[in-house]
C-alpha positions as CSV (number, residue, x, y, z in Angstrom):
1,X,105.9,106.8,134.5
2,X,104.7,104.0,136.5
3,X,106.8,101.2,138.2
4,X,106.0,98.9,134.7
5,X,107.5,101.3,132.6
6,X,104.4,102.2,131.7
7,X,102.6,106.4,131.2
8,X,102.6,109.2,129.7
9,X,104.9,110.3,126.9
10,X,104.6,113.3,127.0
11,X,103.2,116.1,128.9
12,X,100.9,117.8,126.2
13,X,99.3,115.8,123.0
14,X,98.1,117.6,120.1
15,X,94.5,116.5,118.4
16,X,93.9,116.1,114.7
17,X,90.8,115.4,112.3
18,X,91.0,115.0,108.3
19,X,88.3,115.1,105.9
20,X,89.4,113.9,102.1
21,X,87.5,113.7,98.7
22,X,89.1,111.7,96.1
23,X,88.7,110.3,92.8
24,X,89.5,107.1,91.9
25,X,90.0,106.4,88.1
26,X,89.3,102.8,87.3
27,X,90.9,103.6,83.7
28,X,94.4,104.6,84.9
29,X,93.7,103.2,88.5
30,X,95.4,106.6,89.9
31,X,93.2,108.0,93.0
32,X,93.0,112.0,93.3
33,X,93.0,113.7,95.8
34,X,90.0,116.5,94.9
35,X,90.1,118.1,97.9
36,X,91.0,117.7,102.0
37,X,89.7,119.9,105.2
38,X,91.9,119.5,108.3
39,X,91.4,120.4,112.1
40,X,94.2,120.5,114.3
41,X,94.6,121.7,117.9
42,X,98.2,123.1,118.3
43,X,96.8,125.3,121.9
44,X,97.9,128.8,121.6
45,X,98.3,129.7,118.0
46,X,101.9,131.9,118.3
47,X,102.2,132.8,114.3
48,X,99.2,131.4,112.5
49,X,101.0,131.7,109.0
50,X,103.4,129.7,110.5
51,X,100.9,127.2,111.8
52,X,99.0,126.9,108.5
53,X,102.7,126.0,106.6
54,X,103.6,123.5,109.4
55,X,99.9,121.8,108.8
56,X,100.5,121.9,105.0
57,X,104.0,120.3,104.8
58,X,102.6,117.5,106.9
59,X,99.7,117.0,105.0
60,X,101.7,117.1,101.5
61,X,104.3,114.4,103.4
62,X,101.1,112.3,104.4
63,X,99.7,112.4,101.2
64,X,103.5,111.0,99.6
65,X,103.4,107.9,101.9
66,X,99.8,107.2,101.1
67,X,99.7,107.4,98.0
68,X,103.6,107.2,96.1
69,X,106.1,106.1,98.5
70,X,106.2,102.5,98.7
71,X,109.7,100.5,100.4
72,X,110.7,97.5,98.5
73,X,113.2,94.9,100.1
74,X,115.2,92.4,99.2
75,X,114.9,88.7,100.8
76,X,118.0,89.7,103.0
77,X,116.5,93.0,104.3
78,X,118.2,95.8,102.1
79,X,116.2,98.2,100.8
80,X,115.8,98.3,97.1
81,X,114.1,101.8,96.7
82,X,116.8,103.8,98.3
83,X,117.3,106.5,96.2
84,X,114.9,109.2,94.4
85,X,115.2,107.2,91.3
86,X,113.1,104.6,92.7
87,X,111.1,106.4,95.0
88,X,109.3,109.0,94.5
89,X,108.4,111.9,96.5
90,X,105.1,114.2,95.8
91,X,105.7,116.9,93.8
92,X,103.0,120.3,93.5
93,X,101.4,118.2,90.4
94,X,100.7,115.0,93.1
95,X,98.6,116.9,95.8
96,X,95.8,119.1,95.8
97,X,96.1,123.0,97.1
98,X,95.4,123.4,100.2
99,X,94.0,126.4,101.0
100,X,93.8,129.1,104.3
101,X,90.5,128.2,104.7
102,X,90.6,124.2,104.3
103,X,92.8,124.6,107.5
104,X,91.4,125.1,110.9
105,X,93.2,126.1,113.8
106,X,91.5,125.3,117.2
107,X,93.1,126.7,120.1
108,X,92.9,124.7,123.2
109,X,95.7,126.6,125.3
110,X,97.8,123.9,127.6
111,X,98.8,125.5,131.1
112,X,101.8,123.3,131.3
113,X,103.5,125.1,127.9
114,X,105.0,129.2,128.4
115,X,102.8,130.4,126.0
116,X,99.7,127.2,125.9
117,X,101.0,125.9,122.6
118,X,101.2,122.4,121.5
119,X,102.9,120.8,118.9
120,X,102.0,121.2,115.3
121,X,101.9,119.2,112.3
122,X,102.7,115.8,113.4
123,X,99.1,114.9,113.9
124,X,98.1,115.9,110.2
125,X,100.4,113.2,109.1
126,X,98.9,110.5,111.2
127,X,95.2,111.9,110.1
128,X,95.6,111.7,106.5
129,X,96.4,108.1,106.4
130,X,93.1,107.2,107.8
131,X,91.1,109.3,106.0
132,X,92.3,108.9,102.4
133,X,91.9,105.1,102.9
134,X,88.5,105.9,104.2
135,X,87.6,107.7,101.4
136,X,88.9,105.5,98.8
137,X,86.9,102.6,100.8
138,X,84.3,104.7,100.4
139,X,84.8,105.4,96.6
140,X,85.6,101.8,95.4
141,X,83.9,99.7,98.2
142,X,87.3,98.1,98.9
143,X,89.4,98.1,102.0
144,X,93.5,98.3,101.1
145,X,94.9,97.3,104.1
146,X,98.6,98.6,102.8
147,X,100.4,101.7,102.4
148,X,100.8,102.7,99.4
149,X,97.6,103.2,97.6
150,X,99.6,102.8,94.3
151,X,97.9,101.7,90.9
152,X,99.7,98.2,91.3
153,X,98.0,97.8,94.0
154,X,94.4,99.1,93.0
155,X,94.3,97.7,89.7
156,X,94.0,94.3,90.9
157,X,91.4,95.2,93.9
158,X,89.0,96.9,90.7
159,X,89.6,93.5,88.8
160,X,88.7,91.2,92.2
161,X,85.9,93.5,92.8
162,X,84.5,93.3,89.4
163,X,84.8,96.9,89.0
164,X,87.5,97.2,86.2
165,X,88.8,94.4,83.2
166,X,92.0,93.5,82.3
């Protein structure tokens, strides 16, 4: 760290790149995810199982923020969905399977590690966000420019947009 406060974070960063296809339903205004492809580069891959589980969970956690779990607060600053009765988490029917083979492990070993590994499954959660948006942008023609990509919120994008009635 500099003398501004000012550097590196941290000694080793992992990398990260997401494909998505979705479906957006201009009936129900619920967007799908149909399928996702995601890179990461986690440097020595110690237990690839492992690995592809780690990715997974992140990309299932992603896909929850995106898409169900949206905060709510009151004009004082508490939070109104606090509990899993207003907020709610994805379940297997929310998110796609991801398979083995939609996950790709590249291994860039780091010499600064004991074994060259990286972290792991942070970056899909940063990824995701990006990339579903994209692909809903690209879907719809639309830019939301707020997490989450619930129907309250797409419904009256479609109707601005001319693309669904009321």
């Amino acid at each position: 760290m500099d003398e501004h406060g000012t550097g590196s974070v941290s000694h080793v960063y992992t990398f990260s790149s997401a494909a998505v296809v979705v479906d957006v339903d201009l009936s129900t205004r619920e967007i799908d995810i149909v399928d996702i492809a995601i890179a990461e580069d986690a440097g020595t891959i110690i237990n690839p199982k492992l690995a592809s589980g780690q990715i997974q969970g992140a990309v299932i956690q992603a896909l929850g923020e995106v898409l169900l779990e949206g905060y709510q607060y009151e004009s004082d600053g508490s939070l109104v969905t606090g509990t899993l009765l207003d907020y709610h988490l994805p379940t297997i029917a929310d998110v796609p399977l991801l398979y083995e083979d939609s996950i790709i492990h590249i291994e860039t070993p780091d010499p600064t590690t004991s074994f060259g590994q990286k972290g792991l499954g942070e970056c899909a959660t940063v990824t995701i966000f990006p990339a579903v948006a994209n692909a809903v942008a690209d879907a719809t023609g639309i830019r939301f420019p707020t997490l989450p990509l619930s129907p309250s919120r797409v419904l009256p994008a479609l109707v601005d947009a001319g693309l669904r009635e009321l």
